[in-house]
N, C-alpha and C positions, 0 to 999 in steps of 0.2 A: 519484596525484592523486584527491583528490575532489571533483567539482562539484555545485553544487546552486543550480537558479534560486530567488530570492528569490521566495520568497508566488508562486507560478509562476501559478496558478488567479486569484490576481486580481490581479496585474499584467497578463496575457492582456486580460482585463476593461477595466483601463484603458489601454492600450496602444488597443485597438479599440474603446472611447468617452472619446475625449477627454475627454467633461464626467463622467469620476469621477476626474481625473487631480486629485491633492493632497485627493481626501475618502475617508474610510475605507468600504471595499467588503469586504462579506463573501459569499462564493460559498457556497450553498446558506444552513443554518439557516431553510428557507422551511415553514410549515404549522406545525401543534402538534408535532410532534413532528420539526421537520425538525432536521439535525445542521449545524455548521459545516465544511465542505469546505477551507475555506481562507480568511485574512482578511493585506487589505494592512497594511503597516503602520504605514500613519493607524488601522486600527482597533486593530492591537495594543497602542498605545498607549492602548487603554481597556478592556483586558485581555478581547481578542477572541481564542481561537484555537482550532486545528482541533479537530473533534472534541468542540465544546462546542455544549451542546443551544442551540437557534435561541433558543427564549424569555430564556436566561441574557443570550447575544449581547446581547438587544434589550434588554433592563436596564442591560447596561455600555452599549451605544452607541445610541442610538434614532434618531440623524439618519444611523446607516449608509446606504451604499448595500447591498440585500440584491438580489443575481442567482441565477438557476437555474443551475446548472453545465452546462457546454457540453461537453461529454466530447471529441466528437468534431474539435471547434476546440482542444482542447489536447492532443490528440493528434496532429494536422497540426502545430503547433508544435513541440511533442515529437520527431519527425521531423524538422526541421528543426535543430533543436541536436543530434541525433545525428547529422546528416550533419558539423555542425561537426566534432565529437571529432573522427571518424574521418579529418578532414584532419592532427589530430595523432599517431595512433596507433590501430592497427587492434584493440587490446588494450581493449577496454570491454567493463565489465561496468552494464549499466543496473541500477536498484534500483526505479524507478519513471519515470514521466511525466517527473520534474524533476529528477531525478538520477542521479550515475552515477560508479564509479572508474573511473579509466584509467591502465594501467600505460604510462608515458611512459621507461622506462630505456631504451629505445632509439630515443630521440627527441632526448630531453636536447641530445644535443650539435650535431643540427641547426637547434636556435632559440635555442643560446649560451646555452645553463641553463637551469635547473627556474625560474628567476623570471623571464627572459626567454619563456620558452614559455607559462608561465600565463596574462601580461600579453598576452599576441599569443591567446589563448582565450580571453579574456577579450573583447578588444577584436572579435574573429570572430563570436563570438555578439551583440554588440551590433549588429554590421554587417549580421549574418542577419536579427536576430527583433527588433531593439530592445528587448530586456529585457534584463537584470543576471542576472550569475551569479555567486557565491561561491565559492573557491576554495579548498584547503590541499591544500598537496602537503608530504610527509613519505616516510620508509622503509618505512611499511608502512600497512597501510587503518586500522588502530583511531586511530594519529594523523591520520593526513589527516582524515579524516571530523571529529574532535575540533577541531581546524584550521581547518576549513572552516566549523563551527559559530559557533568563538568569533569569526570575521570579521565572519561577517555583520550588516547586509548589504552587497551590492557588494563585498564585501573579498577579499582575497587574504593569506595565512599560509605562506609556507614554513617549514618544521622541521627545522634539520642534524640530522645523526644525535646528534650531542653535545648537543645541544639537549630532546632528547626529554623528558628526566625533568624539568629545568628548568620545561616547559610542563606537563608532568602532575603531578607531587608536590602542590601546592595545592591544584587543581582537588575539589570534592566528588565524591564516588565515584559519587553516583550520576547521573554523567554516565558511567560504565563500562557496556559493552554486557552486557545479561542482568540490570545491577543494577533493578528495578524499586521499586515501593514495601513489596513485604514483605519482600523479601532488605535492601533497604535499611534499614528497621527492624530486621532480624536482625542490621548491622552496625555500627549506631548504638549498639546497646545491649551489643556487641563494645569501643565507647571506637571503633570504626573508622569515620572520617568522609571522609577525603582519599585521592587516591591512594595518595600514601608511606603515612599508615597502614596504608591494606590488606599495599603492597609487604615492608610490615618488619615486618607482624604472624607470631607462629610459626607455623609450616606446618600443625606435627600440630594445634595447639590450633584451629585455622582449621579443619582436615579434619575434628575432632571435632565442631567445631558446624554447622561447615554441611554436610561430607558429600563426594563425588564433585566437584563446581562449584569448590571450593575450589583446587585447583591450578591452573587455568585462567584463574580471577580473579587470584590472583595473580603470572601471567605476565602478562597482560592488563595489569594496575597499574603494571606495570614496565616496559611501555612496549612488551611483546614479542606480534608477532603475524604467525605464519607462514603467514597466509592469501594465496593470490594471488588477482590478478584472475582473476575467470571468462567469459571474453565468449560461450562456448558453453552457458551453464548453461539448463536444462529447465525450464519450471515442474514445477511437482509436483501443482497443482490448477489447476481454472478453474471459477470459480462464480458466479455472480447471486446477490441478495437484495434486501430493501427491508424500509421501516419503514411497516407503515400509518398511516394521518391519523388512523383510530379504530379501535377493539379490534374483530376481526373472529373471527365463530363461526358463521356458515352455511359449508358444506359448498361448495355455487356458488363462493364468492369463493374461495377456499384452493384447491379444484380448478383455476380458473381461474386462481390466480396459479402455481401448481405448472409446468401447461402453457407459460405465456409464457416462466417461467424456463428448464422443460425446453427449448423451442423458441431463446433466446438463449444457451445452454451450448453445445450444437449445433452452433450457428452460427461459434460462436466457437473451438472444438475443430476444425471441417473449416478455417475458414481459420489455425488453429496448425499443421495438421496433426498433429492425434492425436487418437487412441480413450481412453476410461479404462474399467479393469474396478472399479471402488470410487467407486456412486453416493451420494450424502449429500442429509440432509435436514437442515436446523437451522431449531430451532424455538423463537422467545421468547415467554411466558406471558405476560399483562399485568397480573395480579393480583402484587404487589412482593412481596418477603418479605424483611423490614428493608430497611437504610439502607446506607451505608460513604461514607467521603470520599472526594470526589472528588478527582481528581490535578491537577485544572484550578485549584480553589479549595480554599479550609477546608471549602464548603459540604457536606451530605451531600445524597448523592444515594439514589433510591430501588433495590432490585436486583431486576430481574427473570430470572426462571428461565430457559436456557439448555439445550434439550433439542437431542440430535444424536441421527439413526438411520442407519445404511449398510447399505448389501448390494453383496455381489462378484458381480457376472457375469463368463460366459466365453460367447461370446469378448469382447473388450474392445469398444465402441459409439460414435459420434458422431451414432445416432439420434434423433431428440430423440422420436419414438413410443414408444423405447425409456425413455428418461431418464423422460419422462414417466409412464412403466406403474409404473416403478418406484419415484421418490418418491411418486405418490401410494399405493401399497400401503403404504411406509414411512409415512405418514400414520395410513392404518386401523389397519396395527400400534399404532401408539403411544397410542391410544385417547385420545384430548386431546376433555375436554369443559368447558372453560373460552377465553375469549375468549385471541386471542393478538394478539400487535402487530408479529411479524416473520418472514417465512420467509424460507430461501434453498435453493438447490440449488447443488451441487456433484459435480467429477466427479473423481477421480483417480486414483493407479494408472496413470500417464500411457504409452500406448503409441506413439513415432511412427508415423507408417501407413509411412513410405518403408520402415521395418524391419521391417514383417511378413512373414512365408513364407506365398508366393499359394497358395489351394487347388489341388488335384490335377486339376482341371478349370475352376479360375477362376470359381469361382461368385462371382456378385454380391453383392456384401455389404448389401443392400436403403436404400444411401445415395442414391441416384439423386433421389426427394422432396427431398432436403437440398440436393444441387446444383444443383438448379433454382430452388430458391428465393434460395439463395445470387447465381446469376448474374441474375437478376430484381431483387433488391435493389443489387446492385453497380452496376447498369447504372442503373437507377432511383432511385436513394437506399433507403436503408433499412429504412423504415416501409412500403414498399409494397406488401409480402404480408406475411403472417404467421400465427400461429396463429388461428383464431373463435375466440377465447374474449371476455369481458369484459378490461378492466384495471381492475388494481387501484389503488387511489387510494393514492400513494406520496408520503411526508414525508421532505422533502432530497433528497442526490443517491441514486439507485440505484445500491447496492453490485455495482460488480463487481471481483472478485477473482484476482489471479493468482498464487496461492501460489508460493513460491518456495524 
């Protein structure tokens, strides 16, 4: 099964102010440069959606409602439709905040079938959190998730096994996972548009053009995917970022935003529980260099420069004095003397701590700063200690990331 709450970010929104209930609310897209986090779908209906710069937003819909994203409130929601699944089956793998598979084969027969069980998740979640959740359950994740799409919203798609190719042969290809917009051009101009195309296209002639990807697309196409659920699965990263209001080039601000991120990475690594030895800097230019179409519209949009720096330590860290030493050297390394519009940090090389071998004499691994501040916030809310540094003035939501 795959579930996924509708417009999850701003139904939240209108769920908890009634007066945006039936007017279109776009969660973030705030400032010059803020992005769209999520838009109900009163606004999608005027061609609002994630991921689209705030100003476009306000062109298609100008009588929106536009709110700041509440992380933390749809994260406590978030929890609460996890506690649901898990009354269906202890087999979930989350993908994000508002979705999630769940392998229900050994459930099936205690809620009288895969349509009877969805129906009963369906109506559990409404009882929890009053919000809609979309459903498709099928044989394997690449349908369900496909399933669960073509419902929404509010909907519910089961898929027999016979069924399978029926619901995918039509469908354009590039609703297939990995097809993006240039593999998708590479397959357009293959005559390959649909799934059955790709399915019935020849193997070797597919492997000559596009390479390695090629036999997996077309198990994929055909409906085949021997992925299971993973409810144990690690991230792989954890990192912060943000988009400035305006192009920023003094040294202060970038030091300054470096340290908050280092200090929120930190934070966030000791309550995962894990160290990373593979620290990251990502860094966007704000001087554009061309154009390309956007995936949102026809329109073109402008491309800015995309610089990444890492460095491995040992032993692996969850210091944020640490984190901090180190992307800002990765900074001086990279010698940037033009205005930039975005940093983040990142941590990876994920080590759980439960699994590390204690030293020979249990020497302190100099976290003790982290845990204090840690229990100080917890008990207090969040904001109540923190690094002295400045903040930095941040357009939309604050990117944080949990690679997976």
């Amino acid at each position: 099964m795959h579930a996924d709450m509708d417009a999850f970010y701003a139904s939240v929104e209108q769920r908890d102010h009634p007066e945006y209930l039936g007017r279109p609310v776009v969660v973030g897209g705030l400032g010059r440069r803020g992005v769209v986090a999520a838009a109900s779908y009163e606004a999608r209906k005027f061609g609002v959606r994630s991921a689209m710069p705030g100003f476009q937003a306000r062109e298609l819909c100008p009588h929106a409602v536009f709110v700041s994203p509440n992380m933390a409130r749809y994260s406590e929601v978030s929890a609460q439709v996890a506690a649901v699944f898990a009354e269906f089956t202890p087999l979930v793998e989350p993908l994000a905040l508002d979705e999630a598979f769940l392998d229900i084969s050994g459930s099936v027969r205690l809620f009288g079938g895969p349509l009877a069980l969805a129906q009963r998740l369906k109506a559990r979640i409404f009882e929890a959190v009053s919000l809609r959740v979309s459903v498709g359950v099928a044989p394997n994740k690449l349908v369900a998730k496909i399933a669960c799409t073509l419902s929404k919203p509010d909907g519910l798609l089961v898929v027999a096994r016979d069924a399978v190719n029926w619901l995918l042969d039509p469908l354009p290809v590039r609703r297939l996972w990995g097809v993006g917009p240039a593999l998708g051009e590479e397959l357009r101009q293959l005559g390959i548009g649909t799934f059955s195309e790709l399915a019935g296209f020849d193997a070797y002639a597919l492997r000559k053009a596009l390479g390695n990807p090629a036999p997996l697309l077309q198990q994929l196409a055909r409906g085949e995917d021997v992925r299971s659920v993973e409810p144990a699965r690690e991230p792989q990263s954890i990192g912060e970022e943000n988009t400035f209001g305006v192009d920023v080039s003094d040294a202060q601000t970038v030091f300054d935003t470096l340290t908050a991120h280092a200090h929120r990475v930190a934070q966030r690594l000791r309550q995962s529980g894990y160290r990373g030895k593979t620290i990251s800097l990502k860094i966007k230019l704000s001087r554009t260099r061309g154009q390309r179409e956007s995936r949102l519209s026809q329109k073109k949009e402008p491309v800015y420069p995309l610089l990444t720096r890492s460095c491995s330590i040992d032993p692996p860290t969850h210091e944020a004095a640490v984190i901090a030493r180190t992307v800002q050297d990765l900074w001086r390394q990279a010698r940037i003397t033009e205005p930039i519009r975005l940093l983040g940090v990142s941590v990876s090389n994920l080590r759980a701590v439960s699994n590390e071998q204690l030293g020979l004499f249990g020497e302190a691994r100099g976290d003790t700063l982290g845990r204090a501040l840690d229990a100080i916030n917890n008990r207090f809310g969040k904001q109540t200690i923190g690094p002295g540094v400045g903040t930095a003035q941040k357009s939309g939501i604050s990117g944080r990331k949990l690679g997976i």
